[in-house]
C-alpha positions in Angstrom: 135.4 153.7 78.1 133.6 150.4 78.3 134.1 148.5 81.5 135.3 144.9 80.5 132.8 142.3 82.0 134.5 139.3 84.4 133.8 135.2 83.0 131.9 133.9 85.7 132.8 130.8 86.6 129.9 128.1 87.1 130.8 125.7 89.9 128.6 122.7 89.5 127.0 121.3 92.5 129.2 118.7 94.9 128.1 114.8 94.2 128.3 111.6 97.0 128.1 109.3 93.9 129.1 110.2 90.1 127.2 107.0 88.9 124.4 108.5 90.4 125.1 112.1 90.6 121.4 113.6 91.2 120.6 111.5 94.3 121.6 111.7 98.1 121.8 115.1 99.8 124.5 116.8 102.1 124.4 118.4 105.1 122.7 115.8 106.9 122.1 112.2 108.1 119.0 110.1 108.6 118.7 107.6 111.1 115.0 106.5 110.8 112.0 106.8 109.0 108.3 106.2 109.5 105.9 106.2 107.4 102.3 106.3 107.3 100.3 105.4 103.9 97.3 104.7 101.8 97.4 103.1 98.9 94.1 102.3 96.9 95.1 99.3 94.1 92.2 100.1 91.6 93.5 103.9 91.0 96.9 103.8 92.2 96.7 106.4 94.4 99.1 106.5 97.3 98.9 109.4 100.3 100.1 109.9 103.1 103.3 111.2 105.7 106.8 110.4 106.6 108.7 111.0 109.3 112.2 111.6 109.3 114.7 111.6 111.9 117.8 112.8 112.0 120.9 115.1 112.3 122.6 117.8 111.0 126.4 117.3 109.9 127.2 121.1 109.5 124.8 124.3 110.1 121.8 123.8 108.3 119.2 126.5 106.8 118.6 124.9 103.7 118.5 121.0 102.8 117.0 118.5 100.2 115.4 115.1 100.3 114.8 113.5 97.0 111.4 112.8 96.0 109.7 111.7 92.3 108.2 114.6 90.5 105.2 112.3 90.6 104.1 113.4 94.2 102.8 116.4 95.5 103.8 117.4 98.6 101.0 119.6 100.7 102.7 120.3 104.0 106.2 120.1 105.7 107.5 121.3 109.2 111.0 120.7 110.6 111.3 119.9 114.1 107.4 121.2 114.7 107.9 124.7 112.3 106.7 125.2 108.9 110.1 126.6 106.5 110.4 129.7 105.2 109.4 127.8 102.2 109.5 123.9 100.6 109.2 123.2 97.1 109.4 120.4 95.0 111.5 120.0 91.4 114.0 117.5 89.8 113.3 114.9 91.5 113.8 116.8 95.1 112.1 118.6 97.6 113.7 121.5 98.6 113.4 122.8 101.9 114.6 126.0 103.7 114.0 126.7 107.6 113.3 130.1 109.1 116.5 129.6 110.9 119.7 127.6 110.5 120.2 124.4 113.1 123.8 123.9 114.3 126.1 120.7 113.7 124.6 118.3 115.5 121.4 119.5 115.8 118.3 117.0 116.3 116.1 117.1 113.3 112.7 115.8 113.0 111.6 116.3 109.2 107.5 115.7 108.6 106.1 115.6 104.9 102.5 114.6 104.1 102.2 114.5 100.3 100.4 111.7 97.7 99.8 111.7 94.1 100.1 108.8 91.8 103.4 107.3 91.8 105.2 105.8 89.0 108.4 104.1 87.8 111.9 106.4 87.7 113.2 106.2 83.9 117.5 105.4 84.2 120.5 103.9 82.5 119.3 100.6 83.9 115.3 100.6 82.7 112.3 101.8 84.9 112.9 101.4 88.3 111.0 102.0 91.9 106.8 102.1 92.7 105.7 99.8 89.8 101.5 98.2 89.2 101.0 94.6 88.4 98.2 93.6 87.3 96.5 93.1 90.2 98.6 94.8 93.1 102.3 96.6 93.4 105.7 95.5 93.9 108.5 98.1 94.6 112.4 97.1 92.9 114.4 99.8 94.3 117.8 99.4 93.1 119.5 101.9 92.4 117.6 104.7 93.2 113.8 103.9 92.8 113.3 104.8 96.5 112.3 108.2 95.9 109.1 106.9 93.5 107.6 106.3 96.9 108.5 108.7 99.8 111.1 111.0 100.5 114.3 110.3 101.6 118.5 110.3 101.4 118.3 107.6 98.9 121.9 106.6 98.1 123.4 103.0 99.2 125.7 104.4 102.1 122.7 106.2 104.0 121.0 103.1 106.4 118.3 104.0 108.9 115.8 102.1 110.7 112.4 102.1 109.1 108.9 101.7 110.3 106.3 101.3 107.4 102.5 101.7 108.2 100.8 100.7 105.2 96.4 100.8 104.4 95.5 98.9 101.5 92.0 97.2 100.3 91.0 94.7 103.0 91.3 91.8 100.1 94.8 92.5 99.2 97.8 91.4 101.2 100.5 94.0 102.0 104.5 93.5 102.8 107.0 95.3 104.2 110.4 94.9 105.4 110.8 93.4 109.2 108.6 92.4 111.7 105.1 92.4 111.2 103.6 94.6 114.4 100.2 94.8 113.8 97.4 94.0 111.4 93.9 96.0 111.9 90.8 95.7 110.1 88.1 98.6 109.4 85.6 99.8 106.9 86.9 97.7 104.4 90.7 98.6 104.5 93.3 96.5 106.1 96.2 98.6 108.0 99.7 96.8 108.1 102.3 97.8 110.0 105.9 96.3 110.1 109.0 97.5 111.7 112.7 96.9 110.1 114.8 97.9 113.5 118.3 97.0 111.1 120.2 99.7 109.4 119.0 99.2 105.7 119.9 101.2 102.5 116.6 103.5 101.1 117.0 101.3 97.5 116.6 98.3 99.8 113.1 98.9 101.4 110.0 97.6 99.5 106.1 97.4 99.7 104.7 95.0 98.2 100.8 93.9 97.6 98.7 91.7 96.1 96.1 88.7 96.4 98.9 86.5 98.1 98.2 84.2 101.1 101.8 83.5 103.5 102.8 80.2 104.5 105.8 79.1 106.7 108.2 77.3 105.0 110.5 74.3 106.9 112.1 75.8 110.5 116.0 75.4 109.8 117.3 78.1 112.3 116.1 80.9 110.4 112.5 82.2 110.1 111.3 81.6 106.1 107.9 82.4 104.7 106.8 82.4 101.4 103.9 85.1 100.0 102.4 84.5 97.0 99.1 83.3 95.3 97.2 79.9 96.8 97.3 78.5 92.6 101.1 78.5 92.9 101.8 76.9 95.9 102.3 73.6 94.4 104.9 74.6 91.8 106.6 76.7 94.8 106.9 73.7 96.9 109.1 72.0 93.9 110.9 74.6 92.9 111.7 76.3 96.0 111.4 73.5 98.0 115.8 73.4 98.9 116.3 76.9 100.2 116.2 75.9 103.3 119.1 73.7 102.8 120.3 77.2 100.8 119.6 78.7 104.2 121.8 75.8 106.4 124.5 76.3 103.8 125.0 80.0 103.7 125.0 80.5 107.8 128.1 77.9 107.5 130.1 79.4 105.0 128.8 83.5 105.4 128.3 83.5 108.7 124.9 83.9 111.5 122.0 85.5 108.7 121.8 88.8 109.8 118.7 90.0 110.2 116.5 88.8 113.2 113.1 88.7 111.3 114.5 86.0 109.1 113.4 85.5 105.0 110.5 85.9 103.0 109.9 85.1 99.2 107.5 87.0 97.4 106.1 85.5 94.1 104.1 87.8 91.9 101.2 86.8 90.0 103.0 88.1 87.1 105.9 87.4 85.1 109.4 89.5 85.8 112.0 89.7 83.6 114.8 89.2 87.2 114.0 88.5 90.6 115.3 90.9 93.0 116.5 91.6 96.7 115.1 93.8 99.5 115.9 93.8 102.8 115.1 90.1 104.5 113.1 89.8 101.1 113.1 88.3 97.6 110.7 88.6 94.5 110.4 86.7 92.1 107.9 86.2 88.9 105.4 83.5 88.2 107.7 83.1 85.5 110.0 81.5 88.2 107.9 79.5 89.5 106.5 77.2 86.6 107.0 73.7 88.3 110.6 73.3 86.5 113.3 73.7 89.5 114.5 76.2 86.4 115.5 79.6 88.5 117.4 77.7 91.6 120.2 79.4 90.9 118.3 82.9 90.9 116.9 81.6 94.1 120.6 81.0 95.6 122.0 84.5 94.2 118.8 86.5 95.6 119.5 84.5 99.4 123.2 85.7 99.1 122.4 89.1 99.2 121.5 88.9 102.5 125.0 89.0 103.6 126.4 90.5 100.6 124.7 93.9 99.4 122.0 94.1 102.1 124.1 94.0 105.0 127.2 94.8 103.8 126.8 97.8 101.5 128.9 99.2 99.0 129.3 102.7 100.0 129.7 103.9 96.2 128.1 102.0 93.5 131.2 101.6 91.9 131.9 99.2 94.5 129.0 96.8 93.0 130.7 94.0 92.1 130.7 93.3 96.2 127.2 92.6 95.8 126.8 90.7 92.3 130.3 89.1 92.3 129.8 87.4 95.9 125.6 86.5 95.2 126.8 84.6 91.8 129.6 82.9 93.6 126.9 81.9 96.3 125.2 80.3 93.1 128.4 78.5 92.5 129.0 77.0 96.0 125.4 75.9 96.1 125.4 74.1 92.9 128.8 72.2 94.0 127.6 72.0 97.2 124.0 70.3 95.8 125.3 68.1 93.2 125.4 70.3 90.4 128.9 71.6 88.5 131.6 72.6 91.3 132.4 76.0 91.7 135.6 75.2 89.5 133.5 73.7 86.5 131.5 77.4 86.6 134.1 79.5 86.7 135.9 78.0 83.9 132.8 77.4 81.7 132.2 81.8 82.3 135.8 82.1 82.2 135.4 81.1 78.0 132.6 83.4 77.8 134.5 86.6 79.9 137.6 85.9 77.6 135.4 86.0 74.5 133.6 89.2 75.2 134.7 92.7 75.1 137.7 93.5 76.9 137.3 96.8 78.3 135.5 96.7 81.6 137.2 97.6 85.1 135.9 95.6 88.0 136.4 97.9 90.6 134.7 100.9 88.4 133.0 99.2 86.0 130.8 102.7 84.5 127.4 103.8 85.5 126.2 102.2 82.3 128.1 98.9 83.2 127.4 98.2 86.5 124.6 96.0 86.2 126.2 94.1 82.9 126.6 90.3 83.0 130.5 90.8 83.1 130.6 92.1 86.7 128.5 89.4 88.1 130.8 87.1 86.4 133.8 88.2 86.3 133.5 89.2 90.0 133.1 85.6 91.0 136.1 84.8 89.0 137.9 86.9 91.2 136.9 85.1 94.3 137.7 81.7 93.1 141.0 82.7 91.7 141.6 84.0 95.6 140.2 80.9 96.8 142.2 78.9 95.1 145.3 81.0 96.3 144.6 81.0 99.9 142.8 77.8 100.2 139.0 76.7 101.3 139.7 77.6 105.2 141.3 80.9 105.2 138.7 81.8 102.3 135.9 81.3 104.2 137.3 82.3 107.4 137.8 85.7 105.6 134.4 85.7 104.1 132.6 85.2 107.8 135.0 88.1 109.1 134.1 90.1 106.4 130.5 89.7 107.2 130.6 90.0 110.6 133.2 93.6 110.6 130.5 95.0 107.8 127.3 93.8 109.3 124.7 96.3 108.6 127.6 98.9 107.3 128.8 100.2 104.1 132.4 98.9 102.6 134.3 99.9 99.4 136.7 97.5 97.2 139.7 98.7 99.9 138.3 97.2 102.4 137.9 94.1 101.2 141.5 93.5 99.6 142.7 95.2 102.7 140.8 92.6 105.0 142.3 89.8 102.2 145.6 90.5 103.3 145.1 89.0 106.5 144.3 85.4 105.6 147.0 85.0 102.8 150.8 84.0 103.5 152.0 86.5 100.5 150.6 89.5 98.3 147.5 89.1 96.6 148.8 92.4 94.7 149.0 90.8 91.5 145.8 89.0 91.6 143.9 92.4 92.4 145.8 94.2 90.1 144.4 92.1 87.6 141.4 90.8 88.3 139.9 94.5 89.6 142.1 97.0 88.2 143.0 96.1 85.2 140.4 95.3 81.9 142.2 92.2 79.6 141.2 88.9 81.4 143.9 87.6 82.6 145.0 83.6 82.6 142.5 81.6 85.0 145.2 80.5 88.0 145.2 76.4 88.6 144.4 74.7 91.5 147.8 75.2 93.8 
């Protein structure tokens, strides 16, 4: 008699994100890192430790933090004990303790590890650690965090970070926050910076290179500008109005929210797209050619101050809070400076939107789609079809309120509509229903 074998069943592991289902990590949450590097430019070799604080959710014995296969990792203790055993594959570290730690428990993670980083290959091109030229600039978003220390790195999990970085004593070296200290010796130059706000992992960047920093016009908020002396003068031009950008924002959005105030970082090389960090920008040479050609870029890149850096979308299917609200910003500057109103721009994309595919959801747009033209677009469009229904003071009471409940937190699409509710005098179903949920354009509302 042959004894029948059972199917077993295969349960695939649990996911925080489906769009990016290999990164964050259960079990636990981080409140701070700190970080102590080297990073030699010439051979792009980067060593060093990071420090991670934080606690457990449910017992613990076992736990990952994702980390680039690019990295070695030579040592690890948890709360002062080496594990049972750590090893690193697939883009995580894996880590198990001798014994398990309680919910609740403090946990005080140590890694010292270096190798030779490089970019993370996605849906969305190579992302993360990248070399210039002549230096490094880190582009995070959506999960290029890893390419350079380990960490939770998914939007929703913000900690505090402090970021001590040793570079060639020629080279200039940035950070997010506040810059703490700056040492000389033996050639290298130590930076050290401290970014005390909650910020998401994709969020936090390094970067280096032969730049020289300058403080641009006071205007309530501090705003520097790093980049190379033989751009200065094209920088002056075409960057010359973000402080009125700056004066603008703060009265529709609401106080900026992060005490170190702004700094734009212009590369000695060309980028395809600027991009955001936390209380920073960066932008190409490309962008800076003496034209006034990439203000808007420069607008959409403030925005996400407010909208993406402190208030998060807690899934990346919630993106178009970020891009929708930074290419309205665009809008409301241009209308605001001179240029088309915000109405002119939304009906000029509004022909382009209703002459392009028809099958993308705003409020889940795809992992594939979340960074496509549409959702930046289409996203605004949503906004100025609810301005236009609740009028110019209850939308930009609502947009302050939103900013201010949010600060420094993470928010889904719910939240948002939910919040809406509040500053209209009837439902705004139909106008959510389709403008987010819903894929066919719909008609572009007139003025009431």
């Amino acid at each position: 008699m042959t004894r029948s074998k059972k199917a077993v069943k295969m349960v695939a592991p649990p996911v925080i994100d489906p769009y990016l289902p290999e990164n964050g990590n259960f079990g636990y949450r981080v409140s701070r890192y700190e970080l102590e590097l080297e990073y030699k430019v010439a051979i792009n070799r980067l060593s060093g430790s990071a420090t991670i604080t934080a606690v457990t959710l449910a017992s613990l014995r076992t736990f990952t933090l994702d980390l680039s296969d690019a990295l070695s990792v030579t040592k690890v203790s948890v709360n002062g004990r080496r594990p049972v055993h750590f090893r690193s594959s697939g883009g995580k570290l894996h880590i198990a303790m001798q014994e398990a730690l309680p919910a609740g428990a403090a946990m005080t993670i140590a890694v010292r590890y270096g190798g030779t980083p490089r970019l993370i290959r996605s849906y969305w091109g190579d992302v993360g650690f990248e070399e210039l030229s002549n230096g490094v600039l880190v582009a995070g978003q959506p999960n290029g965090a890893s390419s350079w220390f380990p960490c939770d790195d998914h939007p929703s999990a913000k900690a505090s970070f402090r970021i001590q970085i040793s570079t060639e004593s020629p080279y200039y070296a940035l950070a997010n926050g506040e810059l703490l200290s700056r040492r000389a010796r033996a050639g290298m130059t130590t930076w050290t910076y401290e970014q005390a706000e909650p910020t998401s992992t994709y969020l936090v960047t390094l970067q280096i290179g032969m730049y020289d920093k300058r403080r641009m016009a006071k205007n309530g908020v501090q705003m520097h500008a790093v980049l190379p002396d033989h751009l200065r003068g094209n920088f002056e031009h075409d960057f010359g109005r973000q402080p009125q950008m700056m004066k603008l924002f703060v009265k529709l959005f609401g106080p900026y929210p992060l005490s170190t105030g702004y700094t734009v970082v212009v590369t000695d090389d060309d980028l395809e797209i600027p991009l955001e960090a936390q209380g920073i920008s960066i932008f190409g040479a490309n962008h800076c050619d003496g034209q006034r050609g990439a203000e808007r870029l420069i607008a959409h890149e403030l925005a996400h101050q407010w909208f993406g850096n402190s208030v998060t979308a807690k899934r990346w299917r919630h993106i178009w809070l970020h891009e929708g609200f930074a290419c309205y910003a665009e809008w409301l500057w241009s209308e605001h400076s001179g240029g088309n109103t915000a109405d002119e721009w939304a009906r000029h994309y509004y022909e382009r939107l209703a002459n392009s595919p028809q099958d993308l959801l705003l409020a889940d747009p795809g992992p594939r789609d979340m960074f496509d033209d549409r959702v930046y677009k289409r996203g605004a469009l949503t906004l100025h079809v609810l301005r236009q229904r609740i009028g110019d003071e209850s939308f930009f009471a609502l947009l302050q309120d939103w900013t201010t409940r949010y600060r420094h937190g993470t928010a889904v699409t719910d939240d948002f509509t939910g919040l809406a509710a509040n500053y209209a005098h009837e439902s705004l179903r139909d106008l959510w229903d389709a403008w987010l949920y819903s894929t066919p354009v719909p008609a572009l509302e007139s003025p009431s």
